[in-house]
C-alpha positions in Angstrom: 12.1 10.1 5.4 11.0 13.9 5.6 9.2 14.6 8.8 5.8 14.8 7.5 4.1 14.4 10.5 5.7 15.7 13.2 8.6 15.6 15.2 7.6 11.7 15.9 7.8 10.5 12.6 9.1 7.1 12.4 10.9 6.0 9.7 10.0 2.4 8.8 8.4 1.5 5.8 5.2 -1.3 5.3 6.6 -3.0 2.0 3.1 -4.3 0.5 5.4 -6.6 -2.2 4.6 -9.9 -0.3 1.1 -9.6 1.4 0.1 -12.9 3.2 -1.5 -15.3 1.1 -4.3 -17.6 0.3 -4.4 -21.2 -1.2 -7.3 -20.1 -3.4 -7.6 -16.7 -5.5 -10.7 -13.9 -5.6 -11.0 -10.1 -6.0 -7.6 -9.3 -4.6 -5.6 -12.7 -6.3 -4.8 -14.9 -3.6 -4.0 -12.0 -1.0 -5.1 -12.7 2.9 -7.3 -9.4 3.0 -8.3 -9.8 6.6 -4.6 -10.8 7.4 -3.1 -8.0 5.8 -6.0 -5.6 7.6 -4.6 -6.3 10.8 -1.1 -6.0 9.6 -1.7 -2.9 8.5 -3.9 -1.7 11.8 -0.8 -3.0 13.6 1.9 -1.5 11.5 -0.4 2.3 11.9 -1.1 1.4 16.1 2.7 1.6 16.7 3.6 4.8 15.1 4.2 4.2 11.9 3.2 6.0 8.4 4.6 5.1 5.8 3.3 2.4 3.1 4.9 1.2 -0.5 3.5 -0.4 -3.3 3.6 -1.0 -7.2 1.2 -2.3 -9.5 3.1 -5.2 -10.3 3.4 -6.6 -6.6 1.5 -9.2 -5.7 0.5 -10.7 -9.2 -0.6 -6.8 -9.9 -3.0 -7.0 -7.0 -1.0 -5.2 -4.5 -2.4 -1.8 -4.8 -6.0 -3.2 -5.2 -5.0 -4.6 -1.5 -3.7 -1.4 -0.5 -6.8 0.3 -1.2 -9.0 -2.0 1.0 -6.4 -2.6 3.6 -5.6 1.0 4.1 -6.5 3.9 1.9 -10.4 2.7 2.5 -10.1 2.4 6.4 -7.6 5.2 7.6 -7.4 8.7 7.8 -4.9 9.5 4.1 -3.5 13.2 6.4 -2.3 10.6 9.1 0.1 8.3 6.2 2.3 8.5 3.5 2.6 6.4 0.8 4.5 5.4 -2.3 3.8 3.7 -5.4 5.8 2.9 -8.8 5.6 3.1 -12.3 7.4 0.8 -14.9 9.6 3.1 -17.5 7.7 1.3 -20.6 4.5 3.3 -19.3 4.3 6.6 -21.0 2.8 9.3 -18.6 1.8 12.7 -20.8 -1.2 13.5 -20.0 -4.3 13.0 -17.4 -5.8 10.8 -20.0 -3.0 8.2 -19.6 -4.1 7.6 -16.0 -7.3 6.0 -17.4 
């Protein structure tokens, strides 16, 4: 991983492909928000910077997870992150993020 942040940088990656789960499924499918909070909080407390996601994770929940684990509750300068997009998507213009 590039140094980013500093000299410190760790170079561990959080995978969010298998967040904890839930027997029953809401706003984020059956995904353990509070769980995956303190993951997260953990993962950040320890050193560490860098996150990874796609869509498709997590019953295509994962980056709605990320954003309320993470991108909602920590400083984005202090974190790196990476997410995915399938080939089939066509990506020409600003419009196709919408």
């Amino acid at each position: 991983m590039e140094n980013t942040f500093g000299e410190n940088t760790k170079k561990l990656g959080f995978g969010m492909m298998r967040l904890p789960g839930l027997s029953t499924s809401g706003k984020f499918g059956n995904i353990n928000i509070e769980l995956s909070k303190k993951m997260v909080d953990y993962f950040i407390s320890v050193g560490f910077s860098y996150f990874d996601t796609a869509w498709m994770h997590c019953g295509f929940k994962s980056e709605d997870a990320a954003g309320e684990t993470l991108v909602s509750r920590h400083n984005r300068n202090r974190r790196a992150g990476k997410g995915r997009l399938e080939k089939r998507w066509s990506v020409d213009s600003e419009v196709d993020f919408e």
